[in-house]
N, C-alpha and C positions, 0 to 999 in steps of 0.2 A: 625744733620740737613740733611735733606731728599733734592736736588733737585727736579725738576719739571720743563722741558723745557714747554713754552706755547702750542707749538705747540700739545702736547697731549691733550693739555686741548681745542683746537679748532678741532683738530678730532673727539672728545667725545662729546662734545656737539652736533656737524653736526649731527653724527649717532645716539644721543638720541632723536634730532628733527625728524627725519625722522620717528623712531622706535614708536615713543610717536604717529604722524598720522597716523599709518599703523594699531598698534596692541594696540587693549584698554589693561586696566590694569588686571593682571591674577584676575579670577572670575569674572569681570564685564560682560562676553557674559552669564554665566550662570545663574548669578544673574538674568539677564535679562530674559531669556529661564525661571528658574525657576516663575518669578512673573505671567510669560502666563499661566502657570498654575493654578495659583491661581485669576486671573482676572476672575470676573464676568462677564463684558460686553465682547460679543460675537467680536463687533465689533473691541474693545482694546484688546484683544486677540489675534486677527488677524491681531493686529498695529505693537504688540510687535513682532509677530512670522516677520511679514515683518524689523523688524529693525534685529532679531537676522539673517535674510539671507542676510540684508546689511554687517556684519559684516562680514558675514563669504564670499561674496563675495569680499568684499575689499582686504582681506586676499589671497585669489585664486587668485585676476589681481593686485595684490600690487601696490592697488591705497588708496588715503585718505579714511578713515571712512566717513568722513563729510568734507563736500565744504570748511569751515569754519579753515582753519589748525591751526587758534589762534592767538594771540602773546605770544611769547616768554617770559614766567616767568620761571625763574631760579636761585635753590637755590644752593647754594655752600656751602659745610660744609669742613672746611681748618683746617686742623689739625697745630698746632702752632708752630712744627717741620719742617713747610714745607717752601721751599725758590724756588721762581717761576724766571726761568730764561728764558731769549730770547725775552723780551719784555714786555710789558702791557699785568696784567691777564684781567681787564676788555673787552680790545681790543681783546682780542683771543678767549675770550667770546660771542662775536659780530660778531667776522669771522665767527664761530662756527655755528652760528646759519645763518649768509646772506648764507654759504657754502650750508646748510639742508637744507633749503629752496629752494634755488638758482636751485642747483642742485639734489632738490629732487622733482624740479618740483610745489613746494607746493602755495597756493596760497596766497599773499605779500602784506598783511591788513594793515602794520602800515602808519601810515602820518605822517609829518615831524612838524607839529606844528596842535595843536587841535585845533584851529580856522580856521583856512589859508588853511589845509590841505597839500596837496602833496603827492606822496607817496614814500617812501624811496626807493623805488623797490627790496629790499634783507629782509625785516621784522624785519628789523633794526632799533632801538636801543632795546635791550632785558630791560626788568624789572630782576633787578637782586636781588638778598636778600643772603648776606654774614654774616657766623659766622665763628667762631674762636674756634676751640674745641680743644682736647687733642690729643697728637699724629702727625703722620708724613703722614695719610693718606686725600685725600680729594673726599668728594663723592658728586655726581654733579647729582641733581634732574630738570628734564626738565620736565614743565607743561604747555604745549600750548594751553591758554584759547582764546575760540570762546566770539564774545561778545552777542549774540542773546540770552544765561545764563548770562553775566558778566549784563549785561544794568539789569537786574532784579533784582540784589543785591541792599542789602538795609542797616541800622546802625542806630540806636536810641543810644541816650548818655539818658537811664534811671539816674534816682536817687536812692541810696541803699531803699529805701520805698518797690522800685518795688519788686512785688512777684513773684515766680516763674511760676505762672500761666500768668501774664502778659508777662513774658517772650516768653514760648509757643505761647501765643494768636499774638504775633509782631510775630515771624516767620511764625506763619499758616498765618497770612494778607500779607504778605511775598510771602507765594506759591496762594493765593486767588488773589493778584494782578500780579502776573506773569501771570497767567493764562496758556494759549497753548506755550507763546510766548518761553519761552524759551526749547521747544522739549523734554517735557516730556515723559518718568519718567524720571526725574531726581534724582540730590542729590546734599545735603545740607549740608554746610560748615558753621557751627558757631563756631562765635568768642565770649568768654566773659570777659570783665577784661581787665586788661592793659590801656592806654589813647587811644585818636580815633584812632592814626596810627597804635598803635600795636594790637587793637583789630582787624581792619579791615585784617593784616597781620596774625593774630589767623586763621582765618574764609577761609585765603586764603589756606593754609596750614594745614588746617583740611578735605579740597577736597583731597589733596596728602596721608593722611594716607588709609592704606591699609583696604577695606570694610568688611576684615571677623575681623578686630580688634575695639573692643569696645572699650569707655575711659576706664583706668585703676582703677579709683576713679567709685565706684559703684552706689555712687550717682549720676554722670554725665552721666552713662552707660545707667541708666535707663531715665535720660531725653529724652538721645538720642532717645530711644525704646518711650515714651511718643511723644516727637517732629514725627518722622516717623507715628505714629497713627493717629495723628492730619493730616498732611499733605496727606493720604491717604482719611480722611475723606470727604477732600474740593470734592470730585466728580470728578476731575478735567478729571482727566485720561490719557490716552496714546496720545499725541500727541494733547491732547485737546478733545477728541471724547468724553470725561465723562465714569467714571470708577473707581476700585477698589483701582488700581495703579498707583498712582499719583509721587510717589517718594522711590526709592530705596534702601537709608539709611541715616542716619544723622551721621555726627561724629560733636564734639565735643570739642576745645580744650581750656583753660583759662589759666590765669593771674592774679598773683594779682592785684590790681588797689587801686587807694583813695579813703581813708575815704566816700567822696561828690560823690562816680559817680558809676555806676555800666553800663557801657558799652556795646550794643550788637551788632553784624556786623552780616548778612547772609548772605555769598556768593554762589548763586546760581551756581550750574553746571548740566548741561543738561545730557543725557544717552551717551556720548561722550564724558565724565570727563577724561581726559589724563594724565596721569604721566610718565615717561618711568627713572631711576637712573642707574649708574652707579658708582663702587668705582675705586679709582687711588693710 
């Protein structure tokens, strides 16, 4: 049995918040750089080249990428060797992130009740998603989602009938009723399978998988490359201006599900898709 005072695990969190608004995920400035090149319209060309000097000026005044710093979703993967001592892990999880924020300067989006409002003033309480794995290690993934992508997400509880091609045609309606709003190019998170919770948890967690890795299942791979055509298609373009590059990659991830259902979630994430991990 492995200890683990909390207090590590509220230092680690602080620094992946901060790290996760400062520095996008490795390849996503290139990704980006690379699609300028390939955009047709002059003017989306010119969209992209200004978001790739955002980035890299964020990086030079180590200030946020985007206004927008997220809330806090955080995944934990807790090896079942491990024994958390000094307090509540949830609670150090919560420092973790009021700390990053707090004192990272970052800007403090959650509210204390989704009617009423309020606002917590630390971007407190985080969304947290806990598993249970093998071993004595625990690796702690921090994904600070803006909601001007989240409010665009969308989930159809199809019936197994559904075709794969209706599948596609809900995520293209997906990026056609986003439109500008969510600060394209983007990328797209689908969930398949499981019931509604866990698909929609599929879809959220398929934005954290790393953008030069395709699904593993070759059938799904190519969806993905099918879903990214489509979505390219709608005109949409760079920030709304209409254009070539409307979205940057799709991943992919499923679940099995029931007999009755065949489930789909898209979790939209804008050119500011954030992950930052750390192992313990």
């Amino acid at each position: 049995m492995r200890e683990i005072d909390v207090s590590l695990i509220t230092e680690t969190v602080a620094k992946l918040c901060e790290d996760a608004n400062l520095h996008l995920p490795c390849m996503m400035r290139e990704t980006i750089e690379d699609a300028a090149k390939h955009e047709e319209s002059p003017v989306c060309r010119e969209v992209l080249g200004d978001i790739v000097s955002n980035i890299d000026c964020a990086a030079e005044l180590d200030v946020p990428i985007c206004q927008d710093t997220g809330m806090a979703v955080i995944f934990l993967e807790i090896g079942q060797d491990v024994h958390f001592t000094g307090g509540s892990l949830y609670e150090a999880v919560n420092r973790g992130v009021a700390k990053g924020y707090v004192g990272g300067k970052l800007r403090l989006s959650v509210v204390k009740d989704p009617i009423r409002r309020g606002n917590t003033n630390d971007n407190t309480p985080a969304v947290i998603h806990t598993f249970i794995t093998d071993g004595d290690r625990v690796k702690i993934t921090v994904a600070p989602k803006g909601f001007g992508s989240e409010n665009m997400s969308r989930m159809k509880m199809f019936t197994p009938s559904a075709s794969v091609d209706d599948i596609v045609a809900f995520v293209t309606e997906t990026v056609n009723v986003a439109g500008s709003n969510p600060c394209p190019p983007i990328v797209l998170g689908v969930g398949i399978g499981g019931d509604f919770e866990q698909c929609a948890f599929l879809a959220k967690k398929a934005l954290c998988r790393d953008l030069r890795v395709r699904n593993p299942d070759p059938f799904y791979a190519d969806l993905e490359q099918r879903m990214l055509t489509e979505a390219n298609k709608t005109g949409i373009g760079s920030q709304g201006f209409g254009g070539t590059v409307t979205a940057l990659y799709v991943n992919i991830e499923t679940a099995p599900t029931h007999i009755a259902g065949l489930p789909v979630a898209v979790n939209v994430g804008c050119h500011v898709t954030r992950h930052k991990e750390a192992e313990i």
